[in-house]
C-alpha positions in Angstrom: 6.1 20.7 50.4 6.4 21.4 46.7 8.9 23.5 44.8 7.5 26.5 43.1 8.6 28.5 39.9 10.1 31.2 42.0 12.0 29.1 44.7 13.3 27.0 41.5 14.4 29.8 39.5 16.1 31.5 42.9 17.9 28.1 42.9 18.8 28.0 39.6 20.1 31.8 39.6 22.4 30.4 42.5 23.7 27.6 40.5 24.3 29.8 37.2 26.1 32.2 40.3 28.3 29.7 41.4 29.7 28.4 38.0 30.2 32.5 37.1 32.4 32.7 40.1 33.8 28.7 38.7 34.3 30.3 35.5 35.5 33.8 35.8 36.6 34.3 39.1 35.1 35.4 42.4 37.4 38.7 42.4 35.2 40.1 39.5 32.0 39.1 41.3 33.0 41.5 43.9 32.1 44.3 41.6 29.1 42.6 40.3 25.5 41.5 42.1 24.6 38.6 39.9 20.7 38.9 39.5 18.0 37.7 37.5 18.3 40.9 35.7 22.8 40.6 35.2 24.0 40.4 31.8 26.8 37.8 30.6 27.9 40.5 27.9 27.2 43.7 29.1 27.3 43.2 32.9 29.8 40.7 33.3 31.7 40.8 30.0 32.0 37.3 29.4 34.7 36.1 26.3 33.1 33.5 24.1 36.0 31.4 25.8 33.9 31.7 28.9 30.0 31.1 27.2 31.8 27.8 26.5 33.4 26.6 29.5 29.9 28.0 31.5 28.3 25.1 29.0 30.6 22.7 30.4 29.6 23.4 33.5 25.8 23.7 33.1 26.3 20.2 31.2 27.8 19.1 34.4 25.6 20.4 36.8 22.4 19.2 35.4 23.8 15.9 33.9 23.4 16.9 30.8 19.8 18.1 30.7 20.8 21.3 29.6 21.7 21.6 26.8 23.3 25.4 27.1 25.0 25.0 22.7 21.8 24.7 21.3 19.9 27.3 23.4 22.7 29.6 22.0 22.5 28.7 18.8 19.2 29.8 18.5 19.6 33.0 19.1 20.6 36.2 17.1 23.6 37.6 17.9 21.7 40.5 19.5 19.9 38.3 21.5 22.8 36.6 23.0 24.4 40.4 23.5 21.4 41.0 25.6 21.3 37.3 26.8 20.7 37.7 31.3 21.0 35.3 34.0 17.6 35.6 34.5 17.0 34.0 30.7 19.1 31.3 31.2 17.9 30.4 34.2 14.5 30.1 32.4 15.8 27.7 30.1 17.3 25.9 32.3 14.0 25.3 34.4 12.1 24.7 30.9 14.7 22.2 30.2 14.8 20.6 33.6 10.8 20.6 33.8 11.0 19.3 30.3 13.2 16.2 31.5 11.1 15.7 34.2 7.6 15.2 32.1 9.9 12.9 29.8 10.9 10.5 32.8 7.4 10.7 34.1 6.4 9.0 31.1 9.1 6.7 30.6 8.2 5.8 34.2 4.4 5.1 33.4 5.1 2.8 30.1 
């Protein structure tokens, strides 16, 4: 059986889910249905405080494949305003897929 796009990003949204409730609480996630289509600023009000302790723990979770700072940092600051789960999410399955050609390689040589 292989993994498609959409089982992976469903996956992913669940990860990025569970370091929300890590980070912010799961009280406040009562109020909120995280979805592909959730905000971090508009929807879910995150401080900068929180953007960097959700880095942490994408850093974590994905052994440091992903690297959450530099997607960030090249944004503008509208973009991050508008920044949704669903856009992370992409990023981090480019960067995972990404990491996965790389060791593919390394694996060949």
């Amino acid at each position: 059986m292989t993994i498609g796009p959409t089982v992976e990003l469903h996956a992913i949204v669940e990860d990025i889910t569970a370091i929300l409730v890590d980070v912010i609480g799961d009280e406040f996630l009562l109020d909120v249905e995280v979805t592909k289509e959730t905000t971090f600023s508009h929807d879910l009000e995150l401080e900068s405080i929180e953007f960097v302790a959700m880095a942490e723990k994408l850093q974590e979770r994905y052994a440091g494949r992903v690297d959450f700072t530099a997607f960030l940092a090249g944004l503008e600051i509208d973009e991050i305003l508008a920044l949704s789960v669903g856009q992370l999410a992409g990023h981090v399955a480019q960067s995972l897929s990404s990491t996965r050609r790389l060791e593919g390689r390394l694996g060949q040589a």
